[in-house]
py3Dmol code that shows the C-alpha trace and the ligand (Angstrom):
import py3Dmol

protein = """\
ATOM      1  CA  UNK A   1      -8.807 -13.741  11.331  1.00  0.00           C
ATOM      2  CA  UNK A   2      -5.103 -13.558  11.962  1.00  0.00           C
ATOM      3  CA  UNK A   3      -4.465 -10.402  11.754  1.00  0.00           C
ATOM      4  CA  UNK A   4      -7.904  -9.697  13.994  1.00  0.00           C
ATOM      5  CA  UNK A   5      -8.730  -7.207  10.675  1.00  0.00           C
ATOM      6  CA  UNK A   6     -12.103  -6.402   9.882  1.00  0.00           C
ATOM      7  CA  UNK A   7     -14.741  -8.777   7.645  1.00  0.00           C
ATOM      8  CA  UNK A   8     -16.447  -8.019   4.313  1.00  0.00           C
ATOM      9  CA  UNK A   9     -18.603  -9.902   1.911  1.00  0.00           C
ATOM     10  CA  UNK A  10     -16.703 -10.917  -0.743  1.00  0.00           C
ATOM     11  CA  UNK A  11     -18.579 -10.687  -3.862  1.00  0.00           C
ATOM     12  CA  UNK A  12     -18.504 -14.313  -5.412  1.00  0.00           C
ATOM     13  CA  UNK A  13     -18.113 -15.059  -9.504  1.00  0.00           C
ATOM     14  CA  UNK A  14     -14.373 -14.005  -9.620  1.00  0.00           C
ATOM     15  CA  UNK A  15     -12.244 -15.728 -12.395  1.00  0.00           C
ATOM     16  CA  UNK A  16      -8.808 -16.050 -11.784  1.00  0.00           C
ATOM     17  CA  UNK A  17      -6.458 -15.241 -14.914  1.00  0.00           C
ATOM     18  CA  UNK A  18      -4.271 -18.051 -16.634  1.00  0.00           C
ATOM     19  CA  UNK A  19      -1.422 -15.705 -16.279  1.00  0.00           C
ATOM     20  CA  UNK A  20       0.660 -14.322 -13.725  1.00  0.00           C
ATOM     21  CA  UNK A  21       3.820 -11.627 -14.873  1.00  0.00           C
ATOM     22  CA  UNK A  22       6.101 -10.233 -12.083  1.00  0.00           C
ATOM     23  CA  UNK A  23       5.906  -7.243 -13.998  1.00  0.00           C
ATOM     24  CA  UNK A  24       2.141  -6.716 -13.797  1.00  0.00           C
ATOM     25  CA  UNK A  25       1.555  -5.732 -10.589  1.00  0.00           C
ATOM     26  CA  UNK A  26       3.932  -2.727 -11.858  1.00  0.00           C
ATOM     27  CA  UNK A  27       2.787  -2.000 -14.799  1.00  0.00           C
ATOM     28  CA  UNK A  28       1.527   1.514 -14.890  1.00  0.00           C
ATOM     29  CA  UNK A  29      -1.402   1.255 -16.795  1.00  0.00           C
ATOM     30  CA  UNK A  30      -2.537  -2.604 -15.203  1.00  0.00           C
ATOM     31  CA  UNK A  31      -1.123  -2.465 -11.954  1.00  0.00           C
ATOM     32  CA  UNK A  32      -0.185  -0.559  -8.469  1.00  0.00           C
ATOM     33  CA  UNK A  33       1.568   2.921  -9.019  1.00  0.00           C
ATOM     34  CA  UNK A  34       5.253   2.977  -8.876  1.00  0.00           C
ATOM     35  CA  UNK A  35       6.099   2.922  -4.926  1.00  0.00           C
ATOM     36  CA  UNK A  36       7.967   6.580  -6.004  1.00  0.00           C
ATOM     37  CA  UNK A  37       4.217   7.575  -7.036  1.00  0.00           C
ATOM     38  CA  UNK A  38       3.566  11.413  -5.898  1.00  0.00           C
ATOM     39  CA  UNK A  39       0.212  12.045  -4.671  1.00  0.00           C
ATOM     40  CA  UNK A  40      -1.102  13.178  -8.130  1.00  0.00           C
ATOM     41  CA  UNK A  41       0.037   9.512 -10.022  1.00  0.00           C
ATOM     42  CA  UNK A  42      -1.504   7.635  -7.501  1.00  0.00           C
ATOM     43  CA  UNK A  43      -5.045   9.562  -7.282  1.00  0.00           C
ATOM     44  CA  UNK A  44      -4.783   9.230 -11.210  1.00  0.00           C
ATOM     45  CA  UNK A  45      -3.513   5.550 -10.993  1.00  0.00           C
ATOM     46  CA  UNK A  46      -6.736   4.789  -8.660  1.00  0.00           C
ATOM     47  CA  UNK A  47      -9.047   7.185 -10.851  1.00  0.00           C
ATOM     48  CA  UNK A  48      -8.167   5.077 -14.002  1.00  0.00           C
ATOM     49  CA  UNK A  49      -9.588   2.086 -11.940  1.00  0.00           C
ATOM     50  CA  UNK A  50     -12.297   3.421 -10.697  1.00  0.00           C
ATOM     51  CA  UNK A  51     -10.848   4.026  -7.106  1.00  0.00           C
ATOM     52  CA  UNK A  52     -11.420   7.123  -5.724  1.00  0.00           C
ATOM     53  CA  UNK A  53      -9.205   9.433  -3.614  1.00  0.00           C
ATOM     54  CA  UNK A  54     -10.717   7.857  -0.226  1.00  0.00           C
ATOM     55  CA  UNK A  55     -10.169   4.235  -1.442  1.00  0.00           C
ATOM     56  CA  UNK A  56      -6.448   5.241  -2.253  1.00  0.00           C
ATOM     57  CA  UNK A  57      -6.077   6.457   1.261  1.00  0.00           C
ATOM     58  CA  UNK A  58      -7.876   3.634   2.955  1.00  0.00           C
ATOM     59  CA  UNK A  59      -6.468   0.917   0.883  1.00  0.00           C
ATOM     60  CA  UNK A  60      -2.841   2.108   1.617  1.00  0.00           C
ATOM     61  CA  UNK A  61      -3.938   1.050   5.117  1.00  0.00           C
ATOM     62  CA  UNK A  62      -3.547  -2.452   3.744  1.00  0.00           C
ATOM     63  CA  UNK A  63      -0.108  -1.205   4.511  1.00  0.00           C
ATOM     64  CA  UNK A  64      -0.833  -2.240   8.164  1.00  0.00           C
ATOM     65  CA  UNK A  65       0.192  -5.368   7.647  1.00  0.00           C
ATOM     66  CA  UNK A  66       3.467  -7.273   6.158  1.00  0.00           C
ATOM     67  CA  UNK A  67       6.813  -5.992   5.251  1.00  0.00           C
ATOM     68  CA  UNK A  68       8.927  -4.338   2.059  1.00  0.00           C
ATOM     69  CA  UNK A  69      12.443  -4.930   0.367  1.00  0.00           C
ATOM     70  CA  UNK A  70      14.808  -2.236   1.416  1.00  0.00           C
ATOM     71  CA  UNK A  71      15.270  -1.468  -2.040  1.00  0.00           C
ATOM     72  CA  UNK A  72      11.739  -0.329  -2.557  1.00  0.00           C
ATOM     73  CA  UNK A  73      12.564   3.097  -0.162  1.00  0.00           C
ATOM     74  CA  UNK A  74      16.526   2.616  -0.198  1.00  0.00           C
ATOM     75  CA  UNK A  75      16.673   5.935  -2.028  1.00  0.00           C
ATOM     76  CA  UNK A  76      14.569   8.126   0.383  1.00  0.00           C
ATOM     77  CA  UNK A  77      17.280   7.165   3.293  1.00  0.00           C
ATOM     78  CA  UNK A  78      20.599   7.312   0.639  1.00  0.00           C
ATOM     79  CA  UNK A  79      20.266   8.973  -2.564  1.00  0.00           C
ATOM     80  CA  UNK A  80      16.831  10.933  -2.787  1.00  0.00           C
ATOM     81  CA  UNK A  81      17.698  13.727  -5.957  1.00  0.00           C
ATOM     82  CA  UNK A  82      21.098  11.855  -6.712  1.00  0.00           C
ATOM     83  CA  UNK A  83      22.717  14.073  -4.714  1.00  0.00           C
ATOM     84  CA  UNK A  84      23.326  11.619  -1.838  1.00  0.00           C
ATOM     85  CA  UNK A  85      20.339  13.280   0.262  1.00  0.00           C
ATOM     86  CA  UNK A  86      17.723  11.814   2.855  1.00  0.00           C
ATOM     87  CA  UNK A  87      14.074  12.832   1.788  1.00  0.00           C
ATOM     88  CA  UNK A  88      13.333  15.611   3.455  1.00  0.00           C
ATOM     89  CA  UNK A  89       9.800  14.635   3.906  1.00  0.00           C
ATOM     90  CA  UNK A  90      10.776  11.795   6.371  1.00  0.00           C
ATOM     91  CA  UNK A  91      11.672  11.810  10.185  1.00  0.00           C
ATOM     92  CA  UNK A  92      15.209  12.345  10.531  1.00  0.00           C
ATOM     93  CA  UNK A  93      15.149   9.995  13.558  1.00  0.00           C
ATOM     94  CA  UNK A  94      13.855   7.295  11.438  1.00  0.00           C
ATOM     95  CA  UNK A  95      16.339   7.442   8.907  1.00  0.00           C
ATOM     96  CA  UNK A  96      18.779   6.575  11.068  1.00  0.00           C
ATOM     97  CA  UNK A  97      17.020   3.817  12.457  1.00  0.00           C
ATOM     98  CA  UNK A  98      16.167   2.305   9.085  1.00  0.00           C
ATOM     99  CA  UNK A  99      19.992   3.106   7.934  1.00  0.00           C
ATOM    100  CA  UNK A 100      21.242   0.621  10.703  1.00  0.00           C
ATOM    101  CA  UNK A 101      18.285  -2.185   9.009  1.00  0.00           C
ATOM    102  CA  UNK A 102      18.860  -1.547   5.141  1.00  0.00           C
ATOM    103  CA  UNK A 103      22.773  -0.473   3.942  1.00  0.00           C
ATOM    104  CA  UNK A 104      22.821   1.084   0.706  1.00  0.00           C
ATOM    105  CA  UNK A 105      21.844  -0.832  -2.556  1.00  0.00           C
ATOM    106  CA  UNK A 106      20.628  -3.928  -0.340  1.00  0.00           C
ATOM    107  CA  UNK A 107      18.740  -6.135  -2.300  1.00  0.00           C
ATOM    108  CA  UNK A 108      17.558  -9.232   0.414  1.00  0.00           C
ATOM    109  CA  UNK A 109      16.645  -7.460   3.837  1.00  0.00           C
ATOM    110  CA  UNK A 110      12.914  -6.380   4.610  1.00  0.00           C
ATOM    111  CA  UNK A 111      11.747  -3.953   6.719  1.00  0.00           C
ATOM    112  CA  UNK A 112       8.467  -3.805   8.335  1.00  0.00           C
ATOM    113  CA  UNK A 113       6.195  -1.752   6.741  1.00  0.00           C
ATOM    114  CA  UNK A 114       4.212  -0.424  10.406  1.00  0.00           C
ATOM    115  CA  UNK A 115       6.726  -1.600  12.937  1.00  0.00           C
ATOM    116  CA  UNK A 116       5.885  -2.561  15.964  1.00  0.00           C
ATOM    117  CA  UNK A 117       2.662  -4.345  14.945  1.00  0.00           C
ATOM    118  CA  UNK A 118       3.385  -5.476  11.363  1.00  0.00           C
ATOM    119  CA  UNK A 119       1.147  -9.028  11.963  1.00  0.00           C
ATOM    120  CA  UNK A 120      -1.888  -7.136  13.427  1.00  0.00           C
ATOM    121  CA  UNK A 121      -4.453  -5.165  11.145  1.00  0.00           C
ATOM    122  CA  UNK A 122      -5.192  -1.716  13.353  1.00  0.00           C
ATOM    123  CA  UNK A 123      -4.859   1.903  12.680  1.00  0.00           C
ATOM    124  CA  UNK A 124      -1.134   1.992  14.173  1.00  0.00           C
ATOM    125  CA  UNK A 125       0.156   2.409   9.951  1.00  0.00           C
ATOM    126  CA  UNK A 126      -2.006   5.921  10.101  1.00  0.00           C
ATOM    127  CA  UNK A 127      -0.185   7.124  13.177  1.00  0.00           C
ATOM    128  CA  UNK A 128       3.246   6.366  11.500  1.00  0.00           C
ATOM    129  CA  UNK A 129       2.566   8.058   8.022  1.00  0.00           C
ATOM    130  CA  UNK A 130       1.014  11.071  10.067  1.00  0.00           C
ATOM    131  CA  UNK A 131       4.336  11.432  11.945  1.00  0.00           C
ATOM    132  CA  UNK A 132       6.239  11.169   8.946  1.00  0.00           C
ATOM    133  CA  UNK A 133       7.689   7.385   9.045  1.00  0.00           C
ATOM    134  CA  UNK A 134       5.545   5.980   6.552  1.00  0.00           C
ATOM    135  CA  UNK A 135       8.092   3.400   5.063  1.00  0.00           C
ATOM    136  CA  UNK A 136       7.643   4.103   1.050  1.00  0.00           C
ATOM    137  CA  UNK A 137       7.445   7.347  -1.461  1.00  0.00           C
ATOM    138  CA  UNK A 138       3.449   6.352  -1.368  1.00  0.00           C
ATOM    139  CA  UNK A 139       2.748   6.239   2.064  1.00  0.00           C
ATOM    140  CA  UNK A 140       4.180   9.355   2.796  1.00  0.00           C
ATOM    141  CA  UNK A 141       2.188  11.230  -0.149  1.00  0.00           C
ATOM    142  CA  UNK A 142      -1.021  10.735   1.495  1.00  0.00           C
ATOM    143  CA  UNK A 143       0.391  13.975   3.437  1.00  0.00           C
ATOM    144  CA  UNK A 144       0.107  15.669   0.496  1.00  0.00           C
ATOM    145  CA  UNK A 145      -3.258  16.099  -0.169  1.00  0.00           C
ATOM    146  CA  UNK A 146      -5.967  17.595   1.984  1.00  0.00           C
ATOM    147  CA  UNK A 147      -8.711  14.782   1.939  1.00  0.00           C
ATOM    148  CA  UNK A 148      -6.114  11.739   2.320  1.00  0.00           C
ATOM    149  CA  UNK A 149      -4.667  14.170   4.991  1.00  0.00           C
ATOM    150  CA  UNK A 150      -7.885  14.897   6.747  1.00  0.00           C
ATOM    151  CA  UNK A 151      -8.363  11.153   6.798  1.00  0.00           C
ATOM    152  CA  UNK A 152      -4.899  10.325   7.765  1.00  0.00           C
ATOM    153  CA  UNK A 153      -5.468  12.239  11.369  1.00  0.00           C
ATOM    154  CA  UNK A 154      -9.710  11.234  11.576  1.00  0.00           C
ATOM    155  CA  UNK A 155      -8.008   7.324  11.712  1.00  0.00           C
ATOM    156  CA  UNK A 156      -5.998   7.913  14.515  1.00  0.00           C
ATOM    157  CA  UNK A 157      -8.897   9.324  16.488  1.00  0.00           C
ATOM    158  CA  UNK A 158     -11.832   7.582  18.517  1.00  0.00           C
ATOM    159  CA  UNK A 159     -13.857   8.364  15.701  1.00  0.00           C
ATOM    160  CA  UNK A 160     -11.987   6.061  13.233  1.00  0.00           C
ATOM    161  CA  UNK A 161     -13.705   4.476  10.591  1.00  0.00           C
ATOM    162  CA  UNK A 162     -11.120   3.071   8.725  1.00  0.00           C
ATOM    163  CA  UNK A 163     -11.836  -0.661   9.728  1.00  0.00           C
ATOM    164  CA  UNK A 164     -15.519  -0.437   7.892  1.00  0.00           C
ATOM    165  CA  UNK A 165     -14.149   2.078   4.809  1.00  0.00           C
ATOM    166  CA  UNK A 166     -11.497  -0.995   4.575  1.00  0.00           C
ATOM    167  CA  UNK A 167     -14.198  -3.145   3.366  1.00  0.00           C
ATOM    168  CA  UNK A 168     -15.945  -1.319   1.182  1.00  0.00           C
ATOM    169  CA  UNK A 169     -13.046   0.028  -0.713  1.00  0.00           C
ATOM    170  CA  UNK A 170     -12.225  -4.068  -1.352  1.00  0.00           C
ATOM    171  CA  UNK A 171     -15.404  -4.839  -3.095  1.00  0.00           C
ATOM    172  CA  UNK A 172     -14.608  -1.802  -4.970  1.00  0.00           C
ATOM    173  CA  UNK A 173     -10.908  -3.208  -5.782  1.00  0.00           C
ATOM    174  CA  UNK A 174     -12.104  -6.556  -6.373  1.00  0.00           C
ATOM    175  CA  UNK A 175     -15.034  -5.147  -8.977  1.00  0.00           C
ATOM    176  CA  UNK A 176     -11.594  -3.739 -10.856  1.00  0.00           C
ATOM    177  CA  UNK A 177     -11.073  -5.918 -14.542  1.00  0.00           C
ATOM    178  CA  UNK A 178     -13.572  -8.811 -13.303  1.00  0.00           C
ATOM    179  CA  UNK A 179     -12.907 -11.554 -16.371  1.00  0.00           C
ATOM    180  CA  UNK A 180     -16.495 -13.192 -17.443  1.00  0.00           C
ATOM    181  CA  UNK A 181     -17.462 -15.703 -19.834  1.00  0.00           C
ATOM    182  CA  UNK A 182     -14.203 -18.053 -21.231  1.00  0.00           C
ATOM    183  CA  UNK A 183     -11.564 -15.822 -19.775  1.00  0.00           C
ATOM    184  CA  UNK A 184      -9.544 -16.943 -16.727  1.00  0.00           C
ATOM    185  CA  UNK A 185     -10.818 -20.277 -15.246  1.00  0.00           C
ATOM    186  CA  UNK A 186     -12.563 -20.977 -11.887  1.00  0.00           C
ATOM    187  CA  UNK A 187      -9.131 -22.462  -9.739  1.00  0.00           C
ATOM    188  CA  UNK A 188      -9.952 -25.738  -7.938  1.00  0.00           C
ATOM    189  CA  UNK A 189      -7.003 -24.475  -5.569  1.00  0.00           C
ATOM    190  CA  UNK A 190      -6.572 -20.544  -4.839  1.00  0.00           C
ATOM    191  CA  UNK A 191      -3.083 -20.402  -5.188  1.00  0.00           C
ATOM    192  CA  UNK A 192      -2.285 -22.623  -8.556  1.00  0.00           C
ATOM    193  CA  UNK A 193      -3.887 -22.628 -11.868  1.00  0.00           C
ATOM    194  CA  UNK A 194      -5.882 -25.282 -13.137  1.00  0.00           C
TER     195      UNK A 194
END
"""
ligand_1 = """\
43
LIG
C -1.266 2.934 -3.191
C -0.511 2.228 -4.001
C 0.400 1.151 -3.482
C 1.735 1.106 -3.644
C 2.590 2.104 -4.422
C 2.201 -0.084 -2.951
C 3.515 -0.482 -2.892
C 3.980 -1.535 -2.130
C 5.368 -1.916 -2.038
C 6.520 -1.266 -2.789
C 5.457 -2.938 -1.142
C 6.721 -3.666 -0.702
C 7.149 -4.636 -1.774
C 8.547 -5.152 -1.476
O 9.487 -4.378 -1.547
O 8.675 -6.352 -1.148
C 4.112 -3.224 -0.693
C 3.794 -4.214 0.198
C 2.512 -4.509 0.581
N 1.353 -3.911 0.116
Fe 1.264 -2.272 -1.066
N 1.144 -0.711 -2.390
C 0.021 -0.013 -2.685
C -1.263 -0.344 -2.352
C -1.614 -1.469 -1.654
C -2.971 -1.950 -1.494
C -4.172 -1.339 -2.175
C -2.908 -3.033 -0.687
C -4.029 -3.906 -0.196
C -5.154 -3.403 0.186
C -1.516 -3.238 -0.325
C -1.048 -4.213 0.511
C 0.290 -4.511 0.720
C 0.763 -5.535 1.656
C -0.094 -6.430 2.544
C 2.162 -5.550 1.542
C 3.140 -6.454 2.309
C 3.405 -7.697 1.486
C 4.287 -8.704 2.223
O 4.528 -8.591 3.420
O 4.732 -9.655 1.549
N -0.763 -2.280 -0.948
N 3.231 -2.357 -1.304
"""
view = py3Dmol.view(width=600, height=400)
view.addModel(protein, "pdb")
view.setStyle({"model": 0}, {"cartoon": {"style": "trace"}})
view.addModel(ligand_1, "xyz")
view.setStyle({"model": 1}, {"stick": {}})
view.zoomTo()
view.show()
């Protein structure tokens, strides 16, 4: 793979839907939390789909991998409260280095989300949240909480089993609003519809 991530069996019968909104993924009650989520929305987020609190905190490890539009944490390094604050809950050293990346109310740049290996799939995005430079409101939550905290520091150690958790917690994801019968159609190319 690629990204050299770890392998799972994919379980087979998925339907793909016929329709694809830019607002779903965001949609609080058929999507992803709000990247702002606190640590409370996104255990109840995941709970309403059957994801536990593990899953959140080993699926946000997806966060590995790829980057994000300044403008999804512009207001943690700008304008946390509205008072023209930094969030206090991120490394001041950081900041700075994100400020010189993403100026205020930038809408094009991208930052990546675990610098420094943003292409490879390893447990580098646990050791940046755990020393407060996870990138979004999200990723820095898992702080917040003593069992995605617990797991946070167990992935940075030998005894890391996030690579194996990784797959499970996909099958679970991918068991989330499974269409049968007529909905969705079987795609004769992944990324179009029929
Ligand atoms: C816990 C709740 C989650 C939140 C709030 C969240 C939020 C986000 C946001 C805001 C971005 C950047 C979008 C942008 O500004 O362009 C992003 C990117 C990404 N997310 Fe998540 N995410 C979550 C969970 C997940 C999960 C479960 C996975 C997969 C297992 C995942 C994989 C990714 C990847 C790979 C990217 C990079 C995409 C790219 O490079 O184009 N995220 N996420």
């Amino acid at each position: 793979m690629a990204t050299k991530g770890p392998f799972w069996e994919v379980e087979t019968g998925r339907r793909d839907g016929n329709v694809s909104l830019l607002s779903d993924p965001i949609n609080p009650t058929t999507g992803l939390p709000p990247f702002f989520a606190n640590i409370n929305l996104l255990k109840q987020s995941f709970a309403l789909r059957g994801l536990n609190t593990k899953d959140l905190v080993v699926l946000s490890g997806g966060h590995t991998i790829g980057m994000s539009h300044c403008s999804s944490f512009d207001s943690r390094l700008y304008n946390f409260t509205g008072k023209g604050d930094t969030d206090p809950s991120m490394d001041p050293n950081y900041i700075a280095r994100l400020k010189l990346k993403c100026k205020q109310g930038d809408q094009a740049t991208l930052a990546e989300l675990d610098p420094g290996s943003f292409k490879t799939f390893d447990d580098s995005y646990y050791r940046l949240v755990t020393k407060r430079r996870g990138l979004l409101q999200s990723d820095a939550a898992l702080l917040n909480d003593p069992e995605t905290r617990a797991y946070l520091v167990q992935s940075t150690s030998h005894g890391s089993t996030f690579f194996k958790d990784f797959g499970v917690s996909m099958v679970k994801m991918g068991r989330i609003g499974v269409l049968t019968g007529s909905q969705g159609e079987v795609r004769k190319l992944c990324s179009k519809r029929n």
